[in-house]
C-alpha positions in Angstrom: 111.7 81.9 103.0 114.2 82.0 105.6 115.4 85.1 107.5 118.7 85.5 110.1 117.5 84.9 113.6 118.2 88.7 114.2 115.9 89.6 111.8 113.0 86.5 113.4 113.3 87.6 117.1 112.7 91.2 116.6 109.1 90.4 114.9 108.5 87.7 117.5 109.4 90.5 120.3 106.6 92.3 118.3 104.0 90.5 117.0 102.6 86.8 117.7 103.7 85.5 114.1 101.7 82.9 112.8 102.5 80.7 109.6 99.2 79.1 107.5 99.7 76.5 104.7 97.7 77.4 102.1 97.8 74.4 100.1 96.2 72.6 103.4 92.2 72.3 102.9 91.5 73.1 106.1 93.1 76.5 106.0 91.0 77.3 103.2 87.8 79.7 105.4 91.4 81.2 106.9 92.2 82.3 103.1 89.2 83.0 101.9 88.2 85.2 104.6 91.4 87.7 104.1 90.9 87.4 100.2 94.9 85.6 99.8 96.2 85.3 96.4 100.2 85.5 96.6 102.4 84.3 98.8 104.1 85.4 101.4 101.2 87.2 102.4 102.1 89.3 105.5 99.0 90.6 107.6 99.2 93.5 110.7 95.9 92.0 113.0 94.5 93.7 115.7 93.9 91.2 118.7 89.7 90.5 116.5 91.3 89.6 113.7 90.9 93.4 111.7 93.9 94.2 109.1 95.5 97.4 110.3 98.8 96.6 107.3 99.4 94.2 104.6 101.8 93.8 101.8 102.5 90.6 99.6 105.6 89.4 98.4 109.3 88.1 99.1 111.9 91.0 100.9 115.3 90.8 101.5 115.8 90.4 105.3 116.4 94.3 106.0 113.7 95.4 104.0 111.1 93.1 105.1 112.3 94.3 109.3 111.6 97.6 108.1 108.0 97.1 106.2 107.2 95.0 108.8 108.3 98.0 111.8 106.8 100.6 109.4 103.3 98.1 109.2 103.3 98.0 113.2 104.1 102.0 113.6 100.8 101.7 111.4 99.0 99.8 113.7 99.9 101.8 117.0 98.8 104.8 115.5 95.4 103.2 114.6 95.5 102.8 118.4 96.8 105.9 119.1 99.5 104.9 121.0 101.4 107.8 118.8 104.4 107.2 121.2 105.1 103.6 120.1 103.9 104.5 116.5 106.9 107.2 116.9 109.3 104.7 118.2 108.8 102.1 114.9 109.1 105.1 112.7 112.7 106.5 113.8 113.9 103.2 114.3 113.3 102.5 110.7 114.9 106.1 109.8 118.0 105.3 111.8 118.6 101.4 111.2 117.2 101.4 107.6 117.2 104.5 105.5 117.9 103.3 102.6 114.8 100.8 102.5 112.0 101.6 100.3 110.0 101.7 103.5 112.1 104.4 105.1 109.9 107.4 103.0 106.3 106.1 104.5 108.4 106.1 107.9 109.2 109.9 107.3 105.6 110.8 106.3 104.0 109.1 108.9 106.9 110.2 111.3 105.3 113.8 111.0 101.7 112.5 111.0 101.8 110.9 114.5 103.7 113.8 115.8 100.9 116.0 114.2 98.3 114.0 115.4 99.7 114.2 119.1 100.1 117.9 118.9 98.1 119.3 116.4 99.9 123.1 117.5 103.2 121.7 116.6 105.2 122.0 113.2 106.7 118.6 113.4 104.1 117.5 110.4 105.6 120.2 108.4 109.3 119.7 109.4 109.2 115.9 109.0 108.0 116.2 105.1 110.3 118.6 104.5 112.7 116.0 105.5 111.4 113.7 103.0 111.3 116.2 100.2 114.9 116.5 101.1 116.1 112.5 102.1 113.7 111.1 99.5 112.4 113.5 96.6 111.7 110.9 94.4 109.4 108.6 96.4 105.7 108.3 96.5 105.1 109.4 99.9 106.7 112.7 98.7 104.4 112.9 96.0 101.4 112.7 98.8 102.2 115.4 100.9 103.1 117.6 97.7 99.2 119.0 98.0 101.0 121.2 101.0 102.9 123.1 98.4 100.1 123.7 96.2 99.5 127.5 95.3 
């Protein structure tokens, strides 16, 4: 798979990329040890190796910048570092909307805010965003237990 250079050098500003062949036997404890069945397999690692994201599968060049800045938003707010987490988040509202990552970027927009500032009503503003940018997606669907009676 081959992405524009745009699209390569704002992972590699990111993230330490690494690329295993998995027809290679050596790689094979590598495999085995994060279960791999498909390729390409795309893995978020904290610096021991833990998965904080992963998804499997080809993307087209805009929606795999956006999984892949949605996935590390997902990481930093593992961390806590809820201001980076933020920053991945609106960049992927305001460069990639349209993506199919752009609703998890919406709901998770308003839980790191939430989780900064637990007295705030950004948690509640942000998914009403995404009831009204993206009604049909799943990540509407999972904070729809807020408008239970």
């Amino acid at each position: 798979m081959t992405y524009p250079e745009t699209f390569v050098s704002e992972i590699v500003n990111r993230c330490v990329p690494v690329q295993i062949d998995n027809s290679k036997p050596e790689n094979e404890s590598l495999l085995k040890r994060y279960h791999h069945i498909w390729t390409p397999d795309i893995r978020i690692l904290n610096d021991d190796g833990d998965v904080f994201q992963e998804w499997q599968g080809y993307l087209p060049p805009a929606e795999f910048v956006a999984r892949a800045l949605v996935s590390i938003g997902q990481a930093h707010l593992r961390l806590r570092a809820f201001d980076k987490a933020e920053e991945s988040y609106v960049e992927v509202l305001k460069r990639f909307p349209t993506t199919l990552a752009a609703p998890e970027a919406q709901y998770y927009l308003g839980v790191t805010r939430y989780r900064r500032d637990p007295e705030g009503n950004e948690l509640l503003h942000q998914w009403a965003m995404l009831r009204a940018k993206y009604p049909a997606s799943e990540f509407r669907l999972k904070q729809s237990f807020k408008e239970l009676p």
